[in-house]
C-alpha positions as CSV (number, residue, x, y, z in Angstrom):
1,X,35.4,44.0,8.5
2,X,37.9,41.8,7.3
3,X,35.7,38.7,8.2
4,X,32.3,40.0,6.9
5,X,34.3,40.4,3.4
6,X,35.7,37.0,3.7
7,X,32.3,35.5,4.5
8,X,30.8,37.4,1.7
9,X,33.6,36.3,-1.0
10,X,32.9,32.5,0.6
11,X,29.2,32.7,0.3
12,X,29.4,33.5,-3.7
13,X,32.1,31.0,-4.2
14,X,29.9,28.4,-2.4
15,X,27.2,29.4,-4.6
16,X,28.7,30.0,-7.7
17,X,29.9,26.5,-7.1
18,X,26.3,25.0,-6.3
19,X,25.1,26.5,-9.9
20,X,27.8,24.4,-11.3
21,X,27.5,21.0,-9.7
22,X,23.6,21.6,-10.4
23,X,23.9,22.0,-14.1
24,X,23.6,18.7,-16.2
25,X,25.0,18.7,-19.4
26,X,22.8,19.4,-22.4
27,X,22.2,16.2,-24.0
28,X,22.3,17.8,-27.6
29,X,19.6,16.8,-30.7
30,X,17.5,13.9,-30.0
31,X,18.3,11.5,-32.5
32,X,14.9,8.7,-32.8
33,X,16.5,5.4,-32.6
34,X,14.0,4.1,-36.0
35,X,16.3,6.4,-37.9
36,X,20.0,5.0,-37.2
37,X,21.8,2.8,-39.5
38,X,22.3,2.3,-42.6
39,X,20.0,3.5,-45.6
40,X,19.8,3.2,-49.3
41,X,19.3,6.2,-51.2
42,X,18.7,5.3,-54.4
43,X,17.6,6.7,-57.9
44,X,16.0,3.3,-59.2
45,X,13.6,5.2,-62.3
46,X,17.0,6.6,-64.2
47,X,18.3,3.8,-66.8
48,X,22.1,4.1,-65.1
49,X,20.4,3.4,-61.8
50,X,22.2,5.3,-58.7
51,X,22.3,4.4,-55.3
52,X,24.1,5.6,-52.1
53,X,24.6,3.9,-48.3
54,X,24.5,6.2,-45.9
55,X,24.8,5.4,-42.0
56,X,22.9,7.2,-39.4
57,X,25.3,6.7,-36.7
58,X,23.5,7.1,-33.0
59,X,26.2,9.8,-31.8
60,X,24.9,12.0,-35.2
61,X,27.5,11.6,-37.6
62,X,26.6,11.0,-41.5
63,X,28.3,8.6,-42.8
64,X,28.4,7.9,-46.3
65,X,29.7,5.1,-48.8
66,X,30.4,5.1,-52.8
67,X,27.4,5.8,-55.1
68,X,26.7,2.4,-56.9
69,X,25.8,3.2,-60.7
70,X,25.2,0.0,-63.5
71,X,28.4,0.7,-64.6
72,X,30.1,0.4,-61.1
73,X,31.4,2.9,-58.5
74,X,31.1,6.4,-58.6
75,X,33.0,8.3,-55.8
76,X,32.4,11.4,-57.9
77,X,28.7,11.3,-57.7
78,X,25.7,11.1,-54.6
79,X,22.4,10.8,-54.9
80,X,21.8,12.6,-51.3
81,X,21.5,15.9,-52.7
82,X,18.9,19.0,-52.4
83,X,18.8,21.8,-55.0
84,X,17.9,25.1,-55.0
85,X,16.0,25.9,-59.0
86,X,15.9,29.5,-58.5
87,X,19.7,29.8,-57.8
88,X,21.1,26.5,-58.9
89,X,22.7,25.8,-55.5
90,X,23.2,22.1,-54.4
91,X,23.7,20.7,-51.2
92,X,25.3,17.4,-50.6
93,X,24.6,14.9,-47.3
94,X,27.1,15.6,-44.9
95,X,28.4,16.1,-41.1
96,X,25.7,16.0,-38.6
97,X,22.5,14.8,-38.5
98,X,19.3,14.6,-35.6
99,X,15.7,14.4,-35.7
100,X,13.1,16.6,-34.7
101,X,9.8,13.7,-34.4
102,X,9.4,10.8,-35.5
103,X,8.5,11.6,-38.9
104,X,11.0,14.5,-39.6
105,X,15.3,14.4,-39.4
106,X,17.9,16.8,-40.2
107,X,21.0,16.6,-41.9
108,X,23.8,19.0,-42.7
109,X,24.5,20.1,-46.1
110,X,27.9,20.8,-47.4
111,X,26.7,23.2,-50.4
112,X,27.9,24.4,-53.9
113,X,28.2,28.0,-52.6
114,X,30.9,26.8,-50.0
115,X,28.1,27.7,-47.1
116,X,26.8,24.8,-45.0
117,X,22.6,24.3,-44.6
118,X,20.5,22.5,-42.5
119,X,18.4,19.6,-45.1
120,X,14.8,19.1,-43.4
121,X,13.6,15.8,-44.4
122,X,9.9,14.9,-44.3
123,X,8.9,10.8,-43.8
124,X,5.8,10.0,-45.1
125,X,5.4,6.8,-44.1
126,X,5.0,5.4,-40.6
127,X,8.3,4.9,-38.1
128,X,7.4,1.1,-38.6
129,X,7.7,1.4,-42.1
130,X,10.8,3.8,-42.0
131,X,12.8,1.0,-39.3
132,X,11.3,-2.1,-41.5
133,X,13.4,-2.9,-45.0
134,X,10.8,-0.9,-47.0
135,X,10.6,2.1,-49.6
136,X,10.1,5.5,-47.4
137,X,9.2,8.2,-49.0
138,X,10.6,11.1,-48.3
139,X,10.0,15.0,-48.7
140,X,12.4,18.3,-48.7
141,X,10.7,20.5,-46.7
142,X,13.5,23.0,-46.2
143,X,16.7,23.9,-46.6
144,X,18.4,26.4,-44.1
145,X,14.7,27.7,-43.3
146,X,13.8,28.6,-46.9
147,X,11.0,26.5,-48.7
148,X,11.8,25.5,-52.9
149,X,14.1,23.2,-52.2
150,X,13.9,19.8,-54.6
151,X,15.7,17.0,-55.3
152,X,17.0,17.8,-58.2
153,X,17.8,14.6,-59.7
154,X,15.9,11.0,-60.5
155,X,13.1,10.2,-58.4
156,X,14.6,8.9,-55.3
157,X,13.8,6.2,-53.2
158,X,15.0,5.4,-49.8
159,X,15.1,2.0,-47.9
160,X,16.6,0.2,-45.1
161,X,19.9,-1.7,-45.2
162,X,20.2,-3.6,-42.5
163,X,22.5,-6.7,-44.5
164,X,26.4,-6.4,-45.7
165,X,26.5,-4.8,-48.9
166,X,23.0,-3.5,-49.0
167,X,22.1,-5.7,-51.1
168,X,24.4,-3.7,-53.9
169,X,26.6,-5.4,-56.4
């Protein structure tokens, strides 16, 4: 008896350990390669004229620089920022980002309600465009699921940096 239980306990641990050398680990969000690096985000149709770096980094993380205004720097102010007009809630890049295609990213939203969002972002143009030093446009299509969401600021603008400085005073 005493064999036939240890065979039985042996035959699960064998197995239990064969499920866990099997698994691979999850590789997380896929994050399209067009996307990383650094971008301008820039408010170029207000007359104090606003701009932002932010750096795609490949492992996900958002990083961001000083906002850029006419009059200097601003570390008070960003121009990556989504709004809600029905409640007034505004969500500011931050954390974590990935994409979902080619045309579409992600990025988490540190928010004036002290929750955190997920930002949808919609590319308009073409991935060539988007990893070329050239205007993208780009859409809110959601915020944490819900439609509405604006930017609710200047017109923005986003480009490609791929020189020191950006090409910013």
């Amino acid at each position: 008896m005493r064999l036939r239980v240890a065979g039985y306990v042996l035959c699960v641990w064998a197995l239990g350990l064969a499920a866990c050398v099997s698994r691979s680990p999850d590789p997380g969000p896929a994050r399209d390669s067009h996307f990383t690096g650094a971008w301008v985000v820039e408010q170029p149709y207000h007359a104090l004229y606003e701009a932002t770096v932010y750096t795609l980094e490949p492992d996900g993380a958002v990083n961001s620089g000083p906002t850029y205004t006419v009059d200097g720097y601003d570390d008070r102010y960003v121009t990556g920022s989504v709004a809600d007009p029905q409640s007034g809630v505004r969500c500011t890049f931050a954390g974590r980002w990935y994409s979902i295609d080619d045309a579409t990213i992600v990025i988490d939203g540190n928010c004036s309600d002290g929750r955190y969002r997920e930002i949808v972002l919609g590319f308009s143009t073409t991935p060539a465009q988007n990893a070329a030093d050239s205007d993208a446009d780009v859409v809110v299509l959601s915020v944490a699921g819900e439609d509405g969401w604006v930017h609710d600021d200047w017109r923005w603008r986003w480009r490609r940096c791929d020189e020191p400085g950006c090409g910013l005073p």
